[in-house]
KOLZA-238411 format. One record per atom (N, C-alpha, C): residue number from 1; atom name; x, y, z. Coordinates in steps of 0.2 Angstrom, whole numbers, plus 2048, in hexadecimal, padded with zeros to 3 digits. Example, Ala and Ser with C-alpha at 12.3 -4.5 7.8 and 13.67 -1.06 7.14 Angstrom:
<pts>
+-----+-------+-----+-----+-----+
! num ! atomo !  px !  py !  pz !
+-----+-------+-----+-----+-----+
!   1 !     N ! 842 ! 7E4 ! 827 !
!   1 !    CA ! 83E ! 7EA ! 827 !
!   1 !     C ! 842 ! 7F0 ! 827 !
!   2 !     N ! 840 ! 7F5 ! 823 !
!   2 !    CA ! 844 ! 7FB ! 824 !
!   2 !     C ! 840 ! 800 ! 827 !
+-----+-------+-----+-----+-----+
</pts>
This chain:
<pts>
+-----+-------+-----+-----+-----+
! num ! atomo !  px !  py !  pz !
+-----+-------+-----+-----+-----+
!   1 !     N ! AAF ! 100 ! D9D !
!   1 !    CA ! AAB ! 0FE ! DA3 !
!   1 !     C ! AAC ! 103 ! DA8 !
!   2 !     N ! AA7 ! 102 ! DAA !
!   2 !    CA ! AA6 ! 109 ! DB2 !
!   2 !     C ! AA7 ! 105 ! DB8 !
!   3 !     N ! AAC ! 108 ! DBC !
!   3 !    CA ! AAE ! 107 ! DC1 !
!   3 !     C ! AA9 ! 107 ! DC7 !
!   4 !     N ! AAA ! 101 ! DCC !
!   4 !    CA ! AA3 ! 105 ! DD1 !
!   4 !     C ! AA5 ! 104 ! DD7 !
!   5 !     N ! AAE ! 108 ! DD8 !
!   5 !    CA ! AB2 ! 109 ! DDE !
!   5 !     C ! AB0 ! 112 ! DE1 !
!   6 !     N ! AAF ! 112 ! DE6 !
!   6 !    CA ! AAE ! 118 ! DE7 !
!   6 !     C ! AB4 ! 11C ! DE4 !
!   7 !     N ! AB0 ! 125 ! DE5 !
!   7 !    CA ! AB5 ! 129 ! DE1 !
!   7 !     C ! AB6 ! 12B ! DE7 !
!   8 !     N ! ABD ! 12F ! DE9 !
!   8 !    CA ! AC0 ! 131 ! DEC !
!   8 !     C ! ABC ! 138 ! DF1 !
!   9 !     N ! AB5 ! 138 ! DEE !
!   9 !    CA ! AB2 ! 13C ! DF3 !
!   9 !     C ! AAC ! 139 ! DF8 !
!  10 !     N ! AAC ! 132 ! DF6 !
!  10 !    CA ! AA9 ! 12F ! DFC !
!  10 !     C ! AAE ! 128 ! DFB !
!  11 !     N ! AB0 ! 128 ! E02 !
!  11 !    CA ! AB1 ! 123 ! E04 !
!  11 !     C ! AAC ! 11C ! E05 !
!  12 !     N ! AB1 ! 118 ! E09 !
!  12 !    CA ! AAC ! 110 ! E05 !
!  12 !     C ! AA6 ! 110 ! E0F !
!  13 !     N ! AAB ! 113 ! E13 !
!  13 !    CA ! AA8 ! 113 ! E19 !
!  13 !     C ! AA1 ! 119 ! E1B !
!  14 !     N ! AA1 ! 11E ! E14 !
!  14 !    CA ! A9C ! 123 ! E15 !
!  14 !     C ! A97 ! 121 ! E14 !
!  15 !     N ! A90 ! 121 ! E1A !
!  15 !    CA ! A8A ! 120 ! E16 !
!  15 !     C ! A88 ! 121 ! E13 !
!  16 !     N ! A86 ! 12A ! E11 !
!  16 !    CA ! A84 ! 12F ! E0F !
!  16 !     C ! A84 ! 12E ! E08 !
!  17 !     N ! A7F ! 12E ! E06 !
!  17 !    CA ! A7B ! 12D ! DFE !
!  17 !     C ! A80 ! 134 ! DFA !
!  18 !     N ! A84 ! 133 ! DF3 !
!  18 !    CA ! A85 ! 139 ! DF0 !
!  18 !     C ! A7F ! 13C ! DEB !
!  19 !     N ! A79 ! 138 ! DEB !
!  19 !    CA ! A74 ! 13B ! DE6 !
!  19 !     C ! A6F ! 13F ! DEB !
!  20 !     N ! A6A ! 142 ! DE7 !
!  20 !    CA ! A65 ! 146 ! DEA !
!  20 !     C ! A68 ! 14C ! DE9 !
!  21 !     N ! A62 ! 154 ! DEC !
!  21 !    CA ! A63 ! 158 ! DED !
!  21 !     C ! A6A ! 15A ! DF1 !
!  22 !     N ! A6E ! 15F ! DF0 !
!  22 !    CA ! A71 ! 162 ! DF3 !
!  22 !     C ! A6D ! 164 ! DFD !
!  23 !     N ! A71 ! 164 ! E00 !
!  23 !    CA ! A6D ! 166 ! E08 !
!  23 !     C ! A6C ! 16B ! E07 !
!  24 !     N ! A6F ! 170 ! E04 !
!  24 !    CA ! A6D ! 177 ! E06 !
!  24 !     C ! A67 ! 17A ! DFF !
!  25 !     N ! A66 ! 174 ! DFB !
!  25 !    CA ! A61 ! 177 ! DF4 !
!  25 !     C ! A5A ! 177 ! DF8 !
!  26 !     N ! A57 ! 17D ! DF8 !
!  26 !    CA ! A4F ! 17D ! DFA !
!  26 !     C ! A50 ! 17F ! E02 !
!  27 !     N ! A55 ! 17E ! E04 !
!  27 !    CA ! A56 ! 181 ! E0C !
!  27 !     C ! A51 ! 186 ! E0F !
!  28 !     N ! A4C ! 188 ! E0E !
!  28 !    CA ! A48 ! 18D ! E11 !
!  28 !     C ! A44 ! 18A ! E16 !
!  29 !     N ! A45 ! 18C ! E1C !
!  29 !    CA ! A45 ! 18C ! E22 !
!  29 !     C ! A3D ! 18C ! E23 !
!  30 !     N ! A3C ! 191 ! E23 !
!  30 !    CA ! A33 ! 195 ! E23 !
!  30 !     C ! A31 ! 190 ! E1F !
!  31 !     N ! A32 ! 18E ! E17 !
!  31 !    CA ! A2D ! 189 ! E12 !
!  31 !     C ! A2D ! 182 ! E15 !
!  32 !     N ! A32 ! 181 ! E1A !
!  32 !    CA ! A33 ! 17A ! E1C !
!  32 !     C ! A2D ! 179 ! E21 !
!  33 !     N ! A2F ! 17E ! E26 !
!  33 !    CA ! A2A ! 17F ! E2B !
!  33 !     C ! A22 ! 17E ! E2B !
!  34 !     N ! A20 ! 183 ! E27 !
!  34 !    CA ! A18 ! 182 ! E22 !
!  34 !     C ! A18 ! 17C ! E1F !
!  35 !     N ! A1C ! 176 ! E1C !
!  35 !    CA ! A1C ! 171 ! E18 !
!  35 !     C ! A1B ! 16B ! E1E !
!  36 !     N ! A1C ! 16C ! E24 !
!  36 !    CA ! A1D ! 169 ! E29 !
!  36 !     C ! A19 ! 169 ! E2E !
!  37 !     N ! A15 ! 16F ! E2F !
!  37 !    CA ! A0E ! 170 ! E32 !
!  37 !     C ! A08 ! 16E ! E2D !
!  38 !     N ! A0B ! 170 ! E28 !
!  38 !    CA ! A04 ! 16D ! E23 !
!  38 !     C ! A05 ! 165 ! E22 !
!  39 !     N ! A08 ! 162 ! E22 !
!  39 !    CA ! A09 ! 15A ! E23 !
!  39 !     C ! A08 ! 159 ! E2A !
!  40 !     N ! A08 ! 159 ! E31 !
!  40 !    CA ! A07 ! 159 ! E34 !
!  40 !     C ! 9FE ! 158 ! E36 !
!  41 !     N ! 9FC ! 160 ! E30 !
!  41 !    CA ! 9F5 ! 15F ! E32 !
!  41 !     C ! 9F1 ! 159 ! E30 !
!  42 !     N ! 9F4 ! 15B ! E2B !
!  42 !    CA ! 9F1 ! 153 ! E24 !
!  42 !     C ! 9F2 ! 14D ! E27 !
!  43 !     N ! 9F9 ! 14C ! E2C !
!  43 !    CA ! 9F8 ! 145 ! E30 !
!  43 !     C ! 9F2 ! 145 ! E33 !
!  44 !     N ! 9F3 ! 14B ! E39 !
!  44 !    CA ! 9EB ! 14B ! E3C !
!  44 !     C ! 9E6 ! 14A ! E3A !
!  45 !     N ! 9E4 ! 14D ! E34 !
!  45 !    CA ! 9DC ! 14C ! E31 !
!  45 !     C ! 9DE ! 145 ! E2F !
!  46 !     N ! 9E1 ! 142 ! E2D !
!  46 !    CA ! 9E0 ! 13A ! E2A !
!  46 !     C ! 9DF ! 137 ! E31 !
!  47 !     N ! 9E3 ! 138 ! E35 !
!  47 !    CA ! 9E2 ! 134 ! E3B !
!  47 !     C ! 9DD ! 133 ! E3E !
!  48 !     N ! 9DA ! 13B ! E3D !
!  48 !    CA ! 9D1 ! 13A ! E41 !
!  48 !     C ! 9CB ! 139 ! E3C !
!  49 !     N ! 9CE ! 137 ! E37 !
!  49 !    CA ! 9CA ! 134 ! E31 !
!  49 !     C ! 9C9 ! 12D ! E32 !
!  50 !     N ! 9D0 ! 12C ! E34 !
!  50 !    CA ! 9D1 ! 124 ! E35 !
!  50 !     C ! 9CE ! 122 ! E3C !
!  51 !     N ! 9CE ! 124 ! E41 !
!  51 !    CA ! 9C9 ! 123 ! E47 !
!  51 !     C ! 9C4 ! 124 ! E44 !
!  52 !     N ! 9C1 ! 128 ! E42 !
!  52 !    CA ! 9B7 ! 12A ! E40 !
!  52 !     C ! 9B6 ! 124 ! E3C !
!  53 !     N ! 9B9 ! 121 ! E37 !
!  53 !    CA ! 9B9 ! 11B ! E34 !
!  53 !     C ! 9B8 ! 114 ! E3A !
!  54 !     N ! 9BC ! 113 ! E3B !
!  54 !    CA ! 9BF ! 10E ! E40 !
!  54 !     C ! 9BA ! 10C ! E46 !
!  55 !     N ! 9B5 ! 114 ! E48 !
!  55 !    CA ! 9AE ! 116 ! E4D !
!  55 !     C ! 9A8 ! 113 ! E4B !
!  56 !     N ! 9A9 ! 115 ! E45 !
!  56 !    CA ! 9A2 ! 113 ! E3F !
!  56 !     C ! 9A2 ! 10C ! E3B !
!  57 !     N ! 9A9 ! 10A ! E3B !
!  57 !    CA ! 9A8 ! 103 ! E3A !
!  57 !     C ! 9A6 ! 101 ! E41 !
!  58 !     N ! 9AA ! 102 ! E46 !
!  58 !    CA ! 9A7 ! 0FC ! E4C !
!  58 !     C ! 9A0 ! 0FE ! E4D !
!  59 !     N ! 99E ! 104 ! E4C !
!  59 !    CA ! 997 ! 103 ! E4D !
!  59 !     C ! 991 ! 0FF ! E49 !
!  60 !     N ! 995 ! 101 ! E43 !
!  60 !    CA ! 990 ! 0FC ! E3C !
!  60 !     C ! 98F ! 0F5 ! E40 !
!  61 !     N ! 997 ! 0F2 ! E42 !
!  61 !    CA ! 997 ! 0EC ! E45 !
!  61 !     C ! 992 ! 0E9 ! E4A !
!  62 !     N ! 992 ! 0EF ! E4F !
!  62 !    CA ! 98E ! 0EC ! E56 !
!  62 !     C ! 986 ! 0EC ! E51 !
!  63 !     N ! 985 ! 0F2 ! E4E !
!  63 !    CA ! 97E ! 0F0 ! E4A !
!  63 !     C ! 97D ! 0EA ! E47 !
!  64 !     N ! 981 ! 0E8 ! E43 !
!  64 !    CA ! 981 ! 0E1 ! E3F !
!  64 !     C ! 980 ! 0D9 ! E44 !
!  65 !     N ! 985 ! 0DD ! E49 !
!  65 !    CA ! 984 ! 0D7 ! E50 !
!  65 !     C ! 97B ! 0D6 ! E51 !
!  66 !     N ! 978 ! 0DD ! E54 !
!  66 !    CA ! 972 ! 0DD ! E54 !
!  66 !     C ! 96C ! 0DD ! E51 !
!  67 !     N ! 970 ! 0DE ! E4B !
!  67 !    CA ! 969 ! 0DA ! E45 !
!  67 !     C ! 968 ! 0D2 ! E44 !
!  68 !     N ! 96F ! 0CF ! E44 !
!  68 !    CA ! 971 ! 0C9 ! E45 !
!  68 !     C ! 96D ! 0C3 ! E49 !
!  69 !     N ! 96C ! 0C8 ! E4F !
!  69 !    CA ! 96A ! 0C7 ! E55 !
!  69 !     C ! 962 ! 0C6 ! E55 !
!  70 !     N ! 960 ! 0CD ! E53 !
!  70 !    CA ! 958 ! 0CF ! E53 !
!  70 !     C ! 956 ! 0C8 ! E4C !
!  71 !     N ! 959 ! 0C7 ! E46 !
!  71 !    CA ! 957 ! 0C3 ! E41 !
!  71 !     C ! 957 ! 0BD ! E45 !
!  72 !     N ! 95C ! 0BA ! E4A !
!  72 !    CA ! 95B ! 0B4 ! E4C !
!  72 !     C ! 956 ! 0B1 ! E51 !
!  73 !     N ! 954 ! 0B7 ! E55 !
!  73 !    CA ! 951 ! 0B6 ! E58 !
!  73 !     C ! 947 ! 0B9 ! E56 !
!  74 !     N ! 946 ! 0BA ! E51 !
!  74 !    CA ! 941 ! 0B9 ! E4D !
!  74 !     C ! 93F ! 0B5 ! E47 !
!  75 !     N ! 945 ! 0B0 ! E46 !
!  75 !    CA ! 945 ! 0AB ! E44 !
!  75 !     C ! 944 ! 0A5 ! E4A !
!  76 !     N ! 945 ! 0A5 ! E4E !
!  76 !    CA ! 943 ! 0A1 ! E53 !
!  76 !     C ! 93B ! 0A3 ! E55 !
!  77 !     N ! 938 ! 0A8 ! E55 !
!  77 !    CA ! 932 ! 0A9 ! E57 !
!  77 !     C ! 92E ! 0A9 ! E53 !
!  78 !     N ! 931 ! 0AA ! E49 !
!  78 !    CA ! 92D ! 0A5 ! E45 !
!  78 !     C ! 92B ! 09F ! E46 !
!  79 !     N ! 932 ! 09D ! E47 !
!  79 !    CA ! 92E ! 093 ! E48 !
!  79 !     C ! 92D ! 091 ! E4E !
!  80 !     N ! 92D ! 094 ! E53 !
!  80 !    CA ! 926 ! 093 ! E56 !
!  80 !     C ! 91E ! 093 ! E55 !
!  81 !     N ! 920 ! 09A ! E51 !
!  81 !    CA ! 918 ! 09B ! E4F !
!  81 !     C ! 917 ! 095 ! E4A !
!  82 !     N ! 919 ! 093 ! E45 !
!  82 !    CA ! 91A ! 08F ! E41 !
!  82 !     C ! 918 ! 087 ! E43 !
!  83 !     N ! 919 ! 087 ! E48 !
!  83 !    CA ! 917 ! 081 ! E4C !
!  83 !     C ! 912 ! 07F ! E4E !
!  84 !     N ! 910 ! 086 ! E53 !
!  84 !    CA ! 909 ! 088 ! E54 !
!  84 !     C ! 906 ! 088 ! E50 !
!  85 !     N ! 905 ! 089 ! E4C !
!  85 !    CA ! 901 ! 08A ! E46 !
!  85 !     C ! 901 ! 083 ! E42 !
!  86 !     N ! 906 ! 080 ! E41 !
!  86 !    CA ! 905 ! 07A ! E40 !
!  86 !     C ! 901 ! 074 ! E45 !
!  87 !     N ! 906 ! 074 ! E4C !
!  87 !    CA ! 8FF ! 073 ! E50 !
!  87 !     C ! 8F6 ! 073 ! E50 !
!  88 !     N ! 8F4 ! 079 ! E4E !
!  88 !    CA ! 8EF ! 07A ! E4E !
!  88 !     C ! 8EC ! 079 ! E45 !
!  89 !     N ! 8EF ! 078 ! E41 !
!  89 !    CA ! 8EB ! 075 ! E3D !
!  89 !     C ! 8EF ! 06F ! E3B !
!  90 !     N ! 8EF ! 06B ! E41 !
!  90 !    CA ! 8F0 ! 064 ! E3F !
!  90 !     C ! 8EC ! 061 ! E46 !
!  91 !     N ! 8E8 ! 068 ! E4A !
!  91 !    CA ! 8E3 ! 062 ! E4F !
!  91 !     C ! 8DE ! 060 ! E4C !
!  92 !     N ! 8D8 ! 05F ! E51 !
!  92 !    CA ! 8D2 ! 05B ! E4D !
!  92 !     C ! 8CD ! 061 ! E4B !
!  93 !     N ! 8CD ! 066 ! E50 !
!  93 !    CA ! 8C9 ! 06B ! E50 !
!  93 !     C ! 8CA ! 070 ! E4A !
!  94 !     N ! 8CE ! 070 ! E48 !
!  94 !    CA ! 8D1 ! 074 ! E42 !
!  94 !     C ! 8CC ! 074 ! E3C !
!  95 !     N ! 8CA ! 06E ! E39 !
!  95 !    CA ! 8C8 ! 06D ! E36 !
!  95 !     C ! 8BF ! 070 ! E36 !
!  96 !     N ! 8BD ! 06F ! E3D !
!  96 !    CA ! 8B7 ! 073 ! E3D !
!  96 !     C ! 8B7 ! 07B ! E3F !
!  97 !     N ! 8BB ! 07E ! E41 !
!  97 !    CA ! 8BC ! 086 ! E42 !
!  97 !     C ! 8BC ! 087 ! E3D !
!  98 !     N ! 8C1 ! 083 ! E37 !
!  98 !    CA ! 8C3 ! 087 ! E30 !
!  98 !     C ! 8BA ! 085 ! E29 !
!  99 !     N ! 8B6 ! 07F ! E2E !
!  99 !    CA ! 8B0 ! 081 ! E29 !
!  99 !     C ! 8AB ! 087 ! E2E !
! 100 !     N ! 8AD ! 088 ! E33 !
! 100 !    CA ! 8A9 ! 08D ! E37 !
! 100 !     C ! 8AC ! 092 ! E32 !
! 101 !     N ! 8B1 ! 095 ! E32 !
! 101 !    CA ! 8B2 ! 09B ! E2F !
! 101 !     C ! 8B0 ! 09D ! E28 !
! 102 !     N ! 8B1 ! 098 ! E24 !
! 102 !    CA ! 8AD ! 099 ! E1D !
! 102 !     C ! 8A6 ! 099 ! E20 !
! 103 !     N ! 8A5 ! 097 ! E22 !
! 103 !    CA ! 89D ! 097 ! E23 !
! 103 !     C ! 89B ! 09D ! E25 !
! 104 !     N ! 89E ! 0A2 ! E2B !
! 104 !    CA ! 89E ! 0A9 ! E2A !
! 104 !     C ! 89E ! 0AD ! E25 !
! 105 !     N ! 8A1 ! 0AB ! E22 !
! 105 !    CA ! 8A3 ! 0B0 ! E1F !
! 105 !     C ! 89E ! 0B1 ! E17 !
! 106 !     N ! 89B ! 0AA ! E15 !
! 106 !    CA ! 898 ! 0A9 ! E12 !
! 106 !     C ! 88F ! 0AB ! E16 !
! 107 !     N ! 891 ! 0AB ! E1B !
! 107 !    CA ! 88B ! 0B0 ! E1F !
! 107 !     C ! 889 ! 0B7 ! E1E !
! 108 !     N ! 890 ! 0BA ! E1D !
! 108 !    CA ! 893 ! 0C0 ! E20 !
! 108 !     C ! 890 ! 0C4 ! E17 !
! 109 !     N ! 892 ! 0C2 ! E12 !
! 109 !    CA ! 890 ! 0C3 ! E0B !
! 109 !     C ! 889 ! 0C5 ! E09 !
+-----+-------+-----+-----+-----+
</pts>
């Protein structure tokens, strides 16, 4: 059986992890440096990706508001007109403008 008491080089009050790299493996200062400004940048371009995104979706949005809008409000003026026009061929006069019309038109030939 394997024991899972600390060994005598970490204590039970140590936090410090004994796995991973050694601190001082890859230690180079300068490659750190570089590794850090180029992450750094790459947060920025994502971040202003994510705002351009974020701009273009609210915008899609207020569009969609006002198509929403524009639709509802030409459906309302459909059925008006639809009314109107039911109106009128459901008066009495209807019936003879629409034999006037053929009659025109039968002129017009």
């Amino acid at each position: 059986m394997t024991s899972t008491r600390p060994t005598t080089e970490q204590s039970i009050d140590d936090p410090t992890p004994n796995t991973g790299a050694p601190l001082d493996h890859g230690a180079d200062a300068t490659l750190d440096r570089i590794n850090l400004e180029q992450a750094l940048r790459d947060f920025e371009l994502a971040n202003r990706r994510v705002i351009d995104l974020s701009q273009r979706v609210a915008s899609l949005h207020r569009e969609l508001l006002e198509a929403r809008t524009e639709l509802s409000l030409t459906k309302i003026q459909l059925d008006h007109a639809s009314r109107s026009v039911d109106r009128l061929r459901g008066s009495r006069l209807f019936p003879m403008v629409r034999a006037l019309a053929r009659a025109t038109r039968t002129f017009r030939r």
